[in-house]
N, C-alpha and C positions, 0 to 999 in steps of 0.2 A: 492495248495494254494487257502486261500478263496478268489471269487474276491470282497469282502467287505471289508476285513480285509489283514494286511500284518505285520509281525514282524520287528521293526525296535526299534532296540537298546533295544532289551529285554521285551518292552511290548509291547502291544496289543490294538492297537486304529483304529479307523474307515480311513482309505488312504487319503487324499485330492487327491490325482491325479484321484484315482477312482471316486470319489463325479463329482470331476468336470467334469471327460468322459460323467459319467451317465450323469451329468445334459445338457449336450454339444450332448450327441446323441437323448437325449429328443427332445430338441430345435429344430434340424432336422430333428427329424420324423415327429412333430407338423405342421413348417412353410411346410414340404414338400405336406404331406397330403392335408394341409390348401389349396395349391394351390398360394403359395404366394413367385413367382417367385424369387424377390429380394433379402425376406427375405431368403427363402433358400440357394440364393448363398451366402447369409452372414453366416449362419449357417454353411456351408460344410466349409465354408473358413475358421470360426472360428475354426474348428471339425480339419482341417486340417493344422491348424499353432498349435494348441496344441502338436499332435502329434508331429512335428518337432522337436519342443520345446525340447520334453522327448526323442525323439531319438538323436536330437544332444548332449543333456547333458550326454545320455546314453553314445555314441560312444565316446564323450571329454574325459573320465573315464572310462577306460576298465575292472580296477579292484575296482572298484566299486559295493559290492556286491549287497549294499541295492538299487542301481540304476539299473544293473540286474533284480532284482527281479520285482521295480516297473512294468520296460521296459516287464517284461510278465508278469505280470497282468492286463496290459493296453492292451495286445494283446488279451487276452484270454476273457477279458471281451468283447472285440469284437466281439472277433467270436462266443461267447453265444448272442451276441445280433443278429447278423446276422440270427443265428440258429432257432429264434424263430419261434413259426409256425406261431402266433400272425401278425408275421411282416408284413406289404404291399409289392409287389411289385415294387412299385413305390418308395420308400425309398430303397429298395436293388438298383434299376437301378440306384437310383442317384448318391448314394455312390460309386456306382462301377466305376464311373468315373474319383475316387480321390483317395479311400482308397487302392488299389494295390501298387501305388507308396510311399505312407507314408509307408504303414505295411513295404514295404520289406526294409525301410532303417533300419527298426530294425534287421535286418539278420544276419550281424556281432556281433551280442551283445554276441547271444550263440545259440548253437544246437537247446536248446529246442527253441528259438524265430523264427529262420527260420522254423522252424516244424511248427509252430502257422499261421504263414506269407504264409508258403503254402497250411495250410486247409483254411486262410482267401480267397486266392484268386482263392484256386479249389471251396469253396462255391457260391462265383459271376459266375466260370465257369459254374457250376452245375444250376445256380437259372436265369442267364441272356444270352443273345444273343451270342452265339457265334462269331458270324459276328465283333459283337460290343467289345467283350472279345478282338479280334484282334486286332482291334484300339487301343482300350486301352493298351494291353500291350506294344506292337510298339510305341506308345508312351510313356509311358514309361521307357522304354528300353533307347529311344532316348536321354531323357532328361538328360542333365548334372546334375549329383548330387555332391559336393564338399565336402559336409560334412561327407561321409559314403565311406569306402571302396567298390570302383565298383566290384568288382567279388564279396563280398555279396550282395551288392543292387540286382544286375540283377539275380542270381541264383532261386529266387521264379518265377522273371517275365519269365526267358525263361522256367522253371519247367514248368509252367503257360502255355506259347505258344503250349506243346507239347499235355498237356488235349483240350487245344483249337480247333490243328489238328485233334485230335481225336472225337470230340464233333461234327466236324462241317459236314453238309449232303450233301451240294453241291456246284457249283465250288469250289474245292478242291485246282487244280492246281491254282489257278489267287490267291486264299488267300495265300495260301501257300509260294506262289515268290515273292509277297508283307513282307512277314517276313524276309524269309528267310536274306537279304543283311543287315536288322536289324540286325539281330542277327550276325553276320558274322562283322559286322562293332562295336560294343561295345566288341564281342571277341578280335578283333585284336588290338583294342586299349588297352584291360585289358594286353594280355598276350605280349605286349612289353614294359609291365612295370614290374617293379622287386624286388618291394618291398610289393612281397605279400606273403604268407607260404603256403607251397606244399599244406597243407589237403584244404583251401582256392580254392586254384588253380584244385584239384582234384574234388571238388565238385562242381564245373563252367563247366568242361570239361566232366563231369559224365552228366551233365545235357543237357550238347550241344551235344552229343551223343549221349541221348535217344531222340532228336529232331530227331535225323537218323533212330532211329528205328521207331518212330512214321510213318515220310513219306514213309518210307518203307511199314508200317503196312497200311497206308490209300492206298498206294498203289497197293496194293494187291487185292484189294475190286472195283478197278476201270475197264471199258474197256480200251483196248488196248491202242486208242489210247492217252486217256490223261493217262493211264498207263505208256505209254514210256515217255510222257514228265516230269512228274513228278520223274521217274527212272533219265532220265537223268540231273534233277534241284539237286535231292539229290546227285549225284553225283558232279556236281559244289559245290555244301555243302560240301562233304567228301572231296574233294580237298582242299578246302580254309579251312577250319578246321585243318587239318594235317599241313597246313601250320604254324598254331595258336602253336599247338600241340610241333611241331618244336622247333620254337623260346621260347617258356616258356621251367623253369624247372623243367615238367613233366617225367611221366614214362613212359617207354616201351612200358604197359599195351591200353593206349590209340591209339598209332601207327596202334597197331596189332588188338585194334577192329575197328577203320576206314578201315582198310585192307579188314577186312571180307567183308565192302558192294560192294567194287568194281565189284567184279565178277553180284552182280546182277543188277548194273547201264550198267551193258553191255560196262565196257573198260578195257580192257588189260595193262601192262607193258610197252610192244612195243609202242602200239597207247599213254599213255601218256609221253613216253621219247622222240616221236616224233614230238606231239603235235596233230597228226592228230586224236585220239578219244575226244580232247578236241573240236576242232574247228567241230565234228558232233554232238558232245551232250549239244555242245552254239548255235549251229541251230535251236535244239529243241525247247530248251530253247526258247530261243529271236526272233527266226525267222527275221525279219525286224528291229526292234525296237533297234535301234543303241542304246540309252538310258540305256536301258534294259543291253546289252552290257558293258555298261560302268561300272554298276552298278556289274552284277556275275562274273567279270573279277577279278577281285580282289584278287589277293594272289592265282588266280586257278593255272597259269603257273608254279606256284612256290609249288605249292602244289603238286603237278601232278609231276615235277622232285622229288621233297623229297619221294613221295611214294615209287617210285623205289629205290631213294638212301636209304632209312628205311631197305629195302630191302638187302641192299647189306651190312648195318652192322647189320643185324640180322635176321635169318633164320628163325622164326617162323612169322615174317612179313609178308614174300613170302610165307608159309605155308598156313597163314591166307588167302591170296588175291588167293592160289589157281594157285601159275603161277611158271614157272619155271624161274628162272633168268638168269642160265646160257644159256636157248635156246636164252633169248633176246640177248645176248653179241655176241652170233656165228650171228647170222640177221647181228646186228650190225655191224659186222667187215667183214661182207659181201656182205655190201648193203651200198657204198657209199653214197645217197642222203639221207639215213636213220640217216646213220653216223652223217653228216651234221646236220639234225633236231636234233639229240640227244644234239649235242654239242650247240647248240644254245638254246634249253630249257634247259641245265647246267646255263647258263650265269645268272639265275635267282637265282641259290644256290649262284656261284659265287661272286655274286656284292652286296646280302643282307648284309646288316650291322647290321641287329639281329640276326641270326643265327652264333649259337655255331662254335667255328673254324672246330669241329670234320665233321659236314656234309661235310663244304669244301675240308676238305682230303680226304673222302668216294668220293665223286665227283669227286677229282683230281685219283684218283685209278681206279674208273671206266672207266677215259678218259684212264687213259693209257692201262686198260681191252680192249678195246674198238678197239683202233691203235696199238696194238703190233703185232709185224711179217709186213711182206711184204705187208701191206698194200694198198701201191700204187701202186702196178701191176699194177691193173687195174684200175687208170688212162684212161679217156677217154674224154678230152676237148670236143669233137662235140656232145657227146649223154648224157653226164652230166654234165647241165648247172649249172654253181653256183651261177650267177647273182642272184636267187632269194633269196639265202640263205647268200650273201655278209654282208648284217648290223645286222644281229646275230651271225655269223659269227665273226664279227669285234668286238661287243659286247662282244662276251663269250672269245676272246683272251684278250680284253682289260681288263675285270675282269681277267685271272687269272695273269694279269701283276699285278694288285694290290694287287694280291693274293702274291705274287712273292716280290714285296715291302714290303708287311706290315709283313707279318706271324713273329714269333719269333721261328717259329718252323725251323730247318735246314732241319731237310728231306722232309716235305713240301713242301719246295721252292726248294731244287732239284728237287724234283716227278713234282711239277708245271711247269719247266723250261721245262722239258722233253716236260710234255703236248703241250706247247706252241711250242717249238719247233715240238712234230709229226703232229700237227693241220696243224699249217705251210706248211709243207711238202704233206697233203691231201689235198690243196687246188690248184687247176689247176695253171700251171706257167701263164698263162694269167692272174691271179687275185693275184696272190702273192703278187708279188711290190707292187699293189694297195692297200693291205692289211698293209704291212709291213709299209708304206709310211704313212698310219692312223695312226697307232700305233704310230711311230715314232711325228708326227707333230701335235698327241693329248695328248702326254706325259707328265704328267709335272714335272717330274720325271729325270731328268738330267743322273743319273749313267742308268735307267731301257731305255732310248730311247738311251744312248750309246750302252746298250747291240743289242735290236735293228739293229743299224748300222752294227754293228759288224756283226748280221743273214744277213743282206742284199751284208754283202762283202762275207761273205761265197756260199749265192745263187751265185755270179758273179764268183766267183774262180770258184765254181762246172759247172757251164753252159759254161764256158770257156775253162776248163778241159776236158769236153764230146766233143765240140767244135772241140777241137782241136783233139782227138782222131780219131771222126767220119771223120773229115778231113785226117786224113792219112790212114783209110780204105775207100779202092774206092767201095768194096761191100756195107757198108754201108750208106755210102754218098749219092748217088740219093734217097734211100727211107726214110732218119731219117732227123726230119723239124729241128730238133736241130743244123743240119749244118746251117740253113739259118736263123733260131729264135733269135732274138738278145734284150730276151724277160727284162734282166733286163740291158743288155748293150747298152743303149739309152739316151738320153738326159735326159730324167728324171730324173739320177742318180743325175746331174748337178742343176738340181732342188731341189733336196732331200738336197743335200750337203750344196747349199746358204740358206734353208731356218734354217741352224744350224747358218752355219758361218755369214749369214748376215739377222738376224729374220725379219719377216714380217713388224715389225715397224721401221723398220732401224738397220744396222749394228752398231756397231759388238756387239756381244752376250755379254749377264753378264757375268762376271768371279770377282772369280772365282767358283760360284752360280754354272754356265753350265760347269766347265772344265772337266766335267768327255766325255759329249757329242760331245763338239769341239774337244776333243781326237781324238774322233771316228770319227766323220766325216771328221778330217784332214787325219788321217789314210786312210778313203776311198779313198779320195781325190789324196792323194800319190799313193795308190794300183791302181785307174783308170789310171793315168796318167804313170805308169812304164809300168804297163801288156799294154796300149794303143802303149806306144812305142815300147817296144819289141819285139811284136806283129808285128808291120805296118798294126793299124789297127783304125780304126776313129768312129769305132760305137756311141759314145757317142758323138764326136764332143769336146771332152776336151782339142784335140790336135789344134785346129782351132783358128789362129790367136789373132779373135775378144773375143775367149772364153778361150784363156791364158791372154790377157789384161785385161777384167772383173774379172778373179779372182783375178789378181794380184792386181788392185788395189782399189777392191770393197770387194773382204773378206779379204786376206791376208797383206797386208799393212798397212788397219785400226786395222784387230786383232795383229800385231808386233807392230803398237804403245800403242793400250790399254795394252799388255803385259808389256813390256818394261816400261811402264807408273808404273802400278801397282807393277811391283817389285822393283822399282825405288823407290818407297813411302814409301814400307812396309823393306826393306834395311837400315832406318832408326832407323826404330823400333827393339826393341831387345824380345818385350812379346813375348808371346809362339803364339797369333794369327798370328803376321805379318811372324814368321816363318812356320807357317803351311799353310799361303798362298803363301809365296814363293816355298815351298815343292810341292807343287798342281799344282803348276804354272810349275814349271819343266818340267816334261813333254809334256806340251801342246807347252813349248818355244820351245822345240827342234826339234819337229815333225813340229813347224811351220816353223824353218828357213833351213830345207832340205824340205819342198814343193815351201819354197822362190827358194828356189836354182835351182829346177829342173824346176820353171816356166821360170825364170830367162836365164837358159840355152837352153830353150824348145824357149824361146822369138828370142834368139841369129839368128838362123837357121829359123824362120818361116818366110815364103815368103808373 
């Protein structure tokens, strides 16, 4: 196409759009030469609201052919002007301070515009400062655009960053980690939006992985030691990327070429399902500079688990990265504290609310890869502390309780129940309750903290069971601390129980909102109080006077009148709600007035 001429509606006449560019890039070559500061910023600004003008009218009208057309020959007439040999440098410098950011909003218009858009702004890379290239695209990058689809806009400028890396002769690393979080933060925000089209989304993701190859490629050119740090920045990149990679509706293809850098960032499988190659190649990285920290943190931990989970739904993943998966899973299921870090960097698949359900059930399979068979053999409270690993820990249970609530999948939430439950079970009896007791009184999930209660009367049956066993072997007895540990049959339990039946803000509970919960904890309530007497045994202290009076008439009395109240009301009614709160209510009535009973009868006899 000529850039003088353009066909529009069958004849052939001279563009105004092009008349005006020409006359508008005249303007500022003139004032800029001249030396006549003002007027040049008048000129760039006019040069640069033009543009706009044609791109947003472009973008408003997508099938728009004659606006296509103009939208590249206004491109192309630039980049002959750029091209000139004629031209100053001082007019390329200027312009390269604006023109980057207008050209690439032409990007979505069409192929051939983005092709225009990236010889525009490899010519500024080619003719001007590198240093300065950087700035500028980072800025950029930065800038909210509203009027242009964001994964066209930024596709030239990160194209752009990757000639920039390439261009640039020294301090490499410090320019480098300056983009990087750039570009990492306009990703994340593109690909948790969803109304873009794959080839869109493939050519953003094509572009933010040859930025992998680039750091790679400067990489290789440098000494050791800013060799390793810069090994290990692209590696915080390939993480947080994947993470990106993840949540869009991309393909496989991506997965598996971020895979391929891992092995030469120097981290393993192991070390990021543990977290521990993460926290030495953020040393590298960041050394001191908390900031710094705040900043390449970002979607790593979550990156760093999906690598592995990619892995574990498709074999050419692990191929790619060079590792065996199955040797991590035997580590893993051999190596308690390992274990632990594994499932605590799960918690980040877990609890994302943009990731596909499908990772979460890769995730939920691994855990149970991970805990099957006899796991807690070995068990070892003195020499494996978990105090450090307790609020990830707590975290990765409390996501898969969500997991657990939400899913519409059924096998899901079986596989997940499980998880939860062998978690449970690998974590030292010293920490359990305390664990259980979080989940429980962070719930806010009424049926999910019943269920809860229900794991917590089961620990007390089981610990009472062994109890009682170890008790009538006398070999046993002096060496097993399980005769003397009365680790979840303690006061606690008492505590656990009031803060269902009588909540923090004052008794008694919603209903019939909580009745699935009050179930449960009356159920406990019952369970402590018979085994307590059968027994003749006082661990908990529920058989104790002042702490059969409190309950009786601080949970149990107020929750008999709000029952009694509410079935009272809805008795009236004949719709289908006030019977289904009477249905609801059933239960909880019944269980409440045999704990009336056996307080009552417990009261009779207490001295």
């Amino acid at each position: 196409m000529s850039a003088e001429k353009t066909e529009l509606d069958g004849s052939s006449f001279a563009n105004p759009l092009l008349l005006q560019l020409q006359q508008t890039l005249t303007s500022c070559s003139k004032s800029i030469v001249d030396g006549d500061l003002s007027q040049s910023q008048t000129s760039v600004s006019e040069l640069v609201n033009f543009l706009d003008s044609v791109s947003d009218a472009t973008v408003s009208e997508p099938e728009n052919e004659v606006a296509k057309a103009n939208a590249l020959a206004i491109l192309s007439e630039i980049y002959n002007f750029l091209c000139s040999p004629s031209l100053d440098q001082e007019i390329i410098d200027a312009l390269s301070f604006e023109l980057p950011k207008s050209v690439s909003k032409f990007s979505g218009v069409s192929p051939e515009c983005l092709e225009i858009a990236d010889r525009i702004i490899d010519r500024f890379i080619k003719t001007c400062s590198p240093r300065d290239m950087l700035s500028i695209l980072c800025e950029a990058l930065d800038s909210p655009n509203k009027t242009v689809k964001a994964a066209a806009y930024v596709s030239p400028l990160i194209g752009g960053l990757s000639e920039v890396f390439l261009a640039t002769r020294r301090r490499h690393f410090e320019q480098i980690k300056v983009a990087v979080p750039v570009i990492v933060k306009v990703v994340k925000a593109i690909s948790s939006e969803s109304d873009y089209e794959d080839t869109e989304l493939e050519t953003l993701f094509d572009r933010v992985v040859k930025i992998a190859h680039c750091i790679r490629a400067v990489s290789t050119k440098l000494e050791d030691g800013v060799n390793e740090k810069l090994r290990a920045l692209l590696g915080l990149y390939v993480l947080q990327i994947s993470a990106m990679v993840s949540v869009s509706p991309t393909h496989l293809l991506f997965a598996s070429r971020l895979a391929c850098f891992l092995p030469y960032c120097g981290v393993s499988y192991l070390g990021l399902i543990t977290g521990s190659d993460i926290d030495t190649i953020s040393r590298i990285v960041i050394g001191e500079d908390e900031d710094d920290c705040m900043i390449l943190s970002s979607h790593v931990y979550l990156g760093a688990s999906l690598s592995v989970i990619w892995a574990q739904m498709h074999d050419e993943v692990a191929r790619a990265a060079k590792e065996d998966l199955s040797a991590v899973k035997t580590e893993l299921k051999n190596n308690q504290m390992k274990r632990w870090q594994a499932i605590g960097m799960l918690k980040h698949i877990f609890s994302s609310v943009d990731l596909p359900w499908k990772f979460k059930r890769y995730a939920v399979d691994f855990l149970l890869c991970i805990t099957s068979g006899d796991i807690s053999k070995d068990l070892d409270d003195e020499h494996n502390d978990c105090s450090l690993y307790m609020t990830s820990l707590f975290s990765a249970l409390q996501a898969v309780t969500m997991i657990i609530i939400y899913t519409s999948d059924t096998v899901l939430r079986k596989n997940a129940f499980e998880v939860l439950k062998r978690v449970l079970a690998d974590i030292p009896d010293s920490q359990r309750f305390d664990i259980l007791k979080a989940l429980i009184t962070n719930s806010d999930s009424s049926s999910m903290a019943a269920i809860l209660l229900d794991l917590v009367r089961g620990e007390m049956h089981r610990e009472s069971t062994l109890r009682t066993l170890i008790g009538e072997n006398e070999v046993l007895k002096a060496d097993n601390k399980a005769c003397q540990n009365t680790l979840f049959w303690s006061t606690s339990i008492l505590e656990l129980i009031e803060s269902v039946l009588r909540p923090v803000k004052g008794g008694p509970p919603i209903l019939p909102e909580n009745g699935d919960v009050v179930l449960s904890a009356l159920n406990l309530y019952r369970f402590v109080l018979m085994t307590e007497s059968s027994g003749k045994t006082n661990y908990t202290r529920v058989l104790s006077k002042n702490n059969l009076q409190k309950a009786y008439n601080e949970w149990l009395l107020p929750l008999r009148m709000l029952v009694t109240g509410i079935v009272a009301e809805n008795k009236s009614n004949n719709d289908k709600p006030a019977v289904d709160t009477i249905c609801a209510l059933n239960p909880v009535e019944l269980v409440l007035y045999r704990c009336i009973e056996l307080v009552e009868e417990k009261l009779k006899h207490s001295t």
